[in-house]
C-alpha positions as CSV (number, residue, x, y, z in Angstrom):
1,X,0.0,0.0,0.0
2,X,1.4,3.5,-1.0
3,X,2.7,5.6,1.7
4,X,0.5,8.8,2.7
5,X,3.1,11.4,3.7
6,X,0.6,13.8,3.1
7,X,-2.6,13.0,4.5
8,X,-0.3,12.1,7.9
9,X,1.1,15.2,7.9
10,X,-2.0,17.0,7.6
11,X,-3.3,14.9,10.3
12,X,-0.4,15.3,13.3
13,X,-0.7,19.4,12.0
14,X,-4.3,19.2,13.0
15,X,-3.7,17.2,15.8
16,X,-1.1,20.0,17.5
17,X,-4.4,22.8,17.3
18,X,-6.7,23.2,20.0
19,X,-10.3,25.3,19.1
20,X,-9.6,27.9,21.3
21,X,-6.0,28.4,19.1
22,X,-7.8,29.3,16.0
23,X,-10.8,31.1,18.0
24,X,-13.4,28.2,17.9
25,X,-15.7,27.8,20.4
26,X,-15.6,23.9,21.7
27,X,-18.6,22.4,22.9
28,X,-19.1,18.8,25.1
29,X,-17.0,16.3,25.3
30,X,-14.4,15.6,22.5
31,X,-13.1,12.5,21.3
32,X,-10.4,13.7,19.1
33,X,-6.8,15.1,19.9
34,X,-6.6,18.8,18.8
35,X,-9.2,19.9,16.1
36,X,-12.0,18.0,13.9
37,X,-11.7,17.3,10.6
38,X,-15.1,19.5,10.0
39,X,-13.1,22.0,11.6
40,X,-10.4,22.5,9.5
41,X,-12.7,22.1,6.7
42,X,-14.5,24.8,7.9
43,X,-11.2,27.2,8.6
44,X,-9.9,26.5,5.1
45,X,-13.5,27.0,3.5
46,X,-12.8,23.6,1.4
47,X,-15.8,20.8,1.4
48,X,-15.1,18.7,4.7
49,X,-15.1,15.2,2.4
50,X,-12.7,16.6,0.3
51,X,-10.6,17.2,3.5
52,X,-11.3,14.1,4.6
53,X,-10.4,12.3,1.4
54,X,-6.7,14.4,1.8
55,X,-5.6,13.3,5.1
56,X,-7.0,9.2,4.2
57,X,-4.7,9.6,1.2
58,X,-7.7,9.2,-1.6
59,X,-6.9,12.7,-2.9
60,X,-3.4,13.6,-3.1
61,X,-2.6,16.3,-5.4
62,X,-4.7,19.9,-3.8
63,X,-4.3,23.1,-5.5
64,X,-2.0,25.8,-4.7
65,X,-5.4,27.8,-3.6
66,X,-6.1,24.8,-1.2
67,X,-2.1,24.3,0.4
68,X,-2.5,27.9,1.0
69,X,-5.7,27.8,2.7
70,X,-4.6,24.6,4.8
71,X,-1.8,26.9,5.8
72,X,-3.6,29.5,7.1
73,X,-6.2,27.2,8.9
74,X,-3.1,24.9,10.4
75,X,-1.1,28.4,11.3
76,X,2.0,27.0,9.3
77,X,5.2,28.7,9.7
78,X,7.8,28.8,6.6
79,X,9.5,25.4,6.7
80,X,6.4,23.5,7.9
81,X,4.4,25.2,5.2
82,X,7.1,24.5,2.5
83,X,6.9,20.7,3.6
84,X,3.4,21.0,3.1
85,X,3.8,22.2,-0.7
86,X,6.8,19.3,-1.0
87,X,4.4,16.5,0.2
88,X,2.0,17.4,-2.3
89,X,4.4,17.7,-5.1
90,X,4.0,21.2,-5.8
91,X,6.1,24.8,-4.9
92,X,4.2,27.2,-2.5
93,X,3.4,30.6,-3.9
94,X,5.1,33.2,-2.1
95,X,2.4,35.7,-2.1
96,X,1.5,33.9,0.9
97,X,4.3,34.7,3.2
98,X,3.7,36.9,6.2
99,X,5.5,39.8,6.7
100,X,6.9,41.3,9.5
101,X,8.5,45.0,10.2
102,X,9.9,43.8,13.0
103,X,13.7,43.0,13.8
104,X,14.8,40.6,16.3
105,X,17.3,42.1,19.0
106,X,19.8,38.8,17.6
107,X,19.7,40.6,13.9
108,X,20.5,43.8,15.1
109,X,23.3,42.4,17.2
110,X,24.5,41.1,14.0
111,X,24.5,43.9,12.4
112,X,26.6,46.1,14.9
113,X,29.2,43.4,15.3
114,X,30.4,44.7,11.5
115,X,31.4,47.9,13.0
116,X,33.4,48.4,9.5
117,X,30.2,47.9,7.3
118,X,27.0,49.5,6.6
119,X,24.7,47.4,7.2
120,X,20.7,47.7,7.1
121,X,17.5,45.7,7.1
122,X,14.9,45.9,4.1
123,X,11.4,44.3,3.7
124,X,9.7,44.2,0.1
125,X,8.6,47.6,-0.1
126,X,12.4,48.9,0.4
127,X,11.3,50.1,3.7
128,X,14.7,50.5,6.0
129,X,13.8,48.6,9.3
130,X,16.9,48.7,10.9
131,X,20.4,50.2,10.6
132,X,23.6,49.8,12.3
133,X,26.0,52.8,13.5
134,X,27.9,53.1,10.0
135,X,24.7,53.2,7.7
136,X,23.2,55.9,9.8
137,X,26.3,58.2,9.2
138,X,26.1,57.0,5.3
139,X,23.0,57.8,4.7
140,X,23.0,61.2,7.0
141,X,22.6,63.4,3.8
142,X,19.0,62.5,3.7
143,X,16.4,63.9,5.5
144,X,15.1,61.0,7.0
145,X,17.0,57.4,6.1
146,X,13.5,55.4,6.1
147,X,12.4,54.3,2.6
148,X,15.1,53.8,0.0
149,X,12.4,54.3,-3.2
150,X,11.2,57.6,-1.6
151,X,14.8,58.6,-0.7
152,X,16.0,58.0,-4.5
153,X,13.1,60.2,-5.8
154,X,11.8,62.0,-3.7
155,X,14.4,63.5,-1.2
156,X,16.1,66.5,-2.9
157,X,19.4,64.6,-1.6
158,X,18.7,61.2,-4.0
159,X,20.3,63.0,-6.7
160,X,23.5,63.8,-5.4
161,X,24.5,61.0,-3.1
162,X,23.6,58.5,-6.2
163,X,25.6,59.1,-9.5
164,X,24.2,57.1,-11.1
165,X,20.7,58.2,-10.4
166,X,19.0,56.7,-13.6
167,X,20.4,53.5,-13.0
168,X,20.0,53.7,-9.3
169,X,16.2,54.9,-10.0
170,X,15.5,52.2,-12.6
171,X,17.5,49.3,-10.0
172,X,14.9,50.8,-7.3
173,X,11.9,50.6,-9.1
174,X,12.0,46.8,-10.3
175,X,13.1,45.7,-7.0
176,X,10.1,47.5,-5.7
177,X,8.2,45.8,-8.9
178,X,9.6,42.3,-7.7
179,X,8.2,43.2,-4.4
180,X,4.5,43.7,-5.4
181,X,4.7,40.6,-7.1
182,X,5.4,38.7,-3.9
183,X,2.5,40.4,-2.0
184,X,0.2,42.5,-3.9
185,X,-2.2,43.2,-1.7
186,X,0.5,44.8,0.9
187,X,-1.4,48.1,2.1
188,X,2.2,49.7,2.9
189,X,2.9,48.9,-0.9
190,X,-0.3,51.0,-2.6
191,X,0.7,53.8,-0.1
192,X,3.9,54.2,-0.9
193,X,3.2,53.5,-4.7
194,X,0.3,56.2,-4.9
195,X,2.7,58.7,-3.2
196,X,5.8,57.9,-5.7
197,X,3.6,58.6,-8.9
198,X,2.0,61.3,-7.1
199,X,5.2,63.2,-6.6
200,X,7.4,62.1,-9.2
201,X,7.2,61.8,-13.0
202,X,10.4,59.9,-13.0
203,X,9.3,57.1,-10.9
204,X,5.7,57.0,-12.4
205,X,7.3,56.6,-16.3
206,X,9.8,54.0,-15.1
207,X,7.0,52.1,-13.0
208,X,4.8,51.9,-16.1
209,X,7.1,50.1,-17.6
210,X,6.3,46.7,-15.6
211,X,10.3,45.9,-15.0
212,X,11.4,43.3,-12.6
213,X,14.2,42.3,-11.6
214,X,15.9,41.4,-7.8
215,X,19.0,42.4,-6.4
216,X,22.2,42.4,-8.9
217,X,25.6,42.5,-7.5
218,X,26.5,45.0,-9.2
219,X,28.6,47.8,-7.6
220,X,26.9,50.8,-5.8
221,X,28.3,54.3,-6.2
222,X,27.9,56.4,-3.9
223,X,28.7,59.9,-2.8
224,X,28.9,61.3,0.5
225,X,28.8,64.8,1.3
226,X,32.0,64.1,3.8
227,X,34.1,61.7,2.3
228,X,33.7,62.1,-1.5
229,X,32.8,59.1,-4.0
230,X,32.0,55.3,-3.1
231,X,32.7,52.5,-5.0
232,X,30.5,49.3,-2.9
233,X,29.7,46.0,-3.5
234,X,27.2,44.3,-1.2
235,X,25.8,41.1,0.0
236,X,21.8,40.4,0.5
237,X,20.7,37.9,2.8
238,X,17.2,36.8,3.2
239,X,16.4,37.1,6.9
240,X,15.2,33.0,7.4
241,X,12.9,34.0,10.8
242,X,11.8,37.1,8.6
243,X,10.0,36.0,5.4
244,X,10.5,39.3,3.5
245,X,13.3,40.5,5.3
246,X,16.9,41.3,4.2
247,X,19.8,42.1,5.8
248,X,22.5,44.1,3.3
249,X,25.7,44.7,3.9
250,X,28.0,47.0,1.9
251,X,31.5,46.7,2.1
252,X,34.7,48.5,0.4
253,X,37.8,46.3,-1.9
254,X,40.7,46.2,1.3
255,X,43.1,49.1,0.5
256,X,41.3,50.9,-1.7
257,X,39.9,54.8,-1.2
258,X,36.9,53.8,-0.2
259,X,37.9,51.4,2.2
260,X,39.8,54.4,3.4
261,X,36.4,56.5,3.1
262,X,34.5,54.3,5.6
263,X,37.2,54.4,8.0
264,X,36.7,58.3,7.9
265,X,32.9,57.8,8.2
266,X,33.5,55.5,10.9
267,X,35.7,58.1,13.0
268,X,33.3,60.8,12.0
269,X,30.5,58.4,14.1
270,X,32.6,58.3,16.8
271,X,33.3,62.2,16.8
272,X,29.6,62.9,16.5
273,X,28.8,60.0,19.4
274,X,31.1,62.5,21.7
275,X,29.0,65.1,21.6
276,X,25.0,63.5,21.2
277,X,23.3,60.4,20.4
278,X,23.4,60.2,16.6
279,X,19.5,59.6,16.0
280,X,18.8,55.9,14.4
């Protein structure tokens, strides 16, 4: 008899959920571990003998409309929910990830234990979540370091601390493309979208254009009002507790000028810390 990987899982999921964890009310006595079949039926809107039929291995091959549901009704987290999409012989959609704006006090440690580096945290709307000491002081030109599509187009600083500004604009906008692939229905997303076109003609003409593309590792130029030009490359890292998350991390070739450059940004931290708190 075929193994039912699936229908086992879907069963020991169902088992780990009480009622009261997915705000059912629980009535009499109950003769099952965790929740009913009917139940999860009824969280994942699907018809409860097509449930049934999943978990006793008649039916083996759901939609990607039902995995996700299942997800949501079993309160999946990443690698379980991947699983899930593996035992049925599929790949999960992505739009289904959560998002979350908040970093964990372990990333941020990360992050200042590269002293030497700027390093930040983005989510899929290019928001910056988190920064360590030598980001703040490279992005000090701008008025306010928090969104780095708003800060390329709209901040009257964009255009001088970028170069490159088409190619920086154009690398911006199909990231931010790539992003509202992933999760469409992001409120933060059509905010910041509505404002971009609303305020610049740039981004709306580029946006029109439907480009997407992720992150290249190509080098960033910079220029800093302090310490001259920037030649970067950088590393992205999705943030694996995070789903939406990444952590970048600039860094300068060894020797070079703009090694030397970040070592001056670095000391002018440290001057600045002498006197106040530099705001991050």
């Amino acid at each position: 008899m075929p193994d039912n990987q699936l229908g086992e899982f879907l069963r020991a999921r169902r088992e780990r959920l009480r009622p009261q964890d997915v705000g059912m009310a629980s009535y009499g006595v109950r003769r099952v571990t965790g929740l009913r079949r009917e139940e999860v039926a009824v969280l994942a809107r699907v018809n409860p003998d097509y449930y049934a039929r999943l978990e006793q291995g008649r039916e083996r091959h759901p939609s990607p409309q039902v995995l996700d549901a299942l997800c949501r009704a079993l309160q999946l987290e990443t690698d379980a929910r991947t699983h899930l999409y593996q035992l049925a012989g599929t790949a999960p959609s992505d739009q289904f990830t959560h998002t979350t704006d908040h970093v964990s006090p372990a990333l941020r440690q990360l992050m200042d234990g590269y002293p030497g580096a700027p390093a930040f945290v983005i989510n899929r709307t290019l928001d910056i979540l988190a920064t360590n000491a030598l980001a703040d002081i490279l992005y000090s030109p701008f008025e306010q370091a928090d969104n780095l599509a708003r800060m390329t187009f709209l901040d009257p600083a964009g255009r001088q601390f970028y170069p490159r500004w088409d190619w920086t604009a154009e690398a911006t906008v199909v990231n931010l493309r790539q992003g509202a692939g992933l999760d469409p229905d992001n409120p933060r997303l059509r905010e910041l979208v509505r404002t971009l076109t609303e305020h610049s003609a740039d981004f709306t003409r580029l946006w029109n254009t439907h480009g997407v593309r992720g992150k290249t590792q190509d080098a960033k130029h910079l220029r800093h009002p302090d310490v001259g030009l920037l030649t970067l490359t950088y590393q992205a890292f999705d943030v694996r507790d995070a789903p939406g998350q990444q952590l970048v991390i600039y860094q300068a070739a060894p020797g070079s000028p703009s090694a030397h450059a970040l070592n001056l940004l670095g000391s002018i931290h440290a001057t600045w810390n002498q006197t106040q708190p530099y705001p991050r």
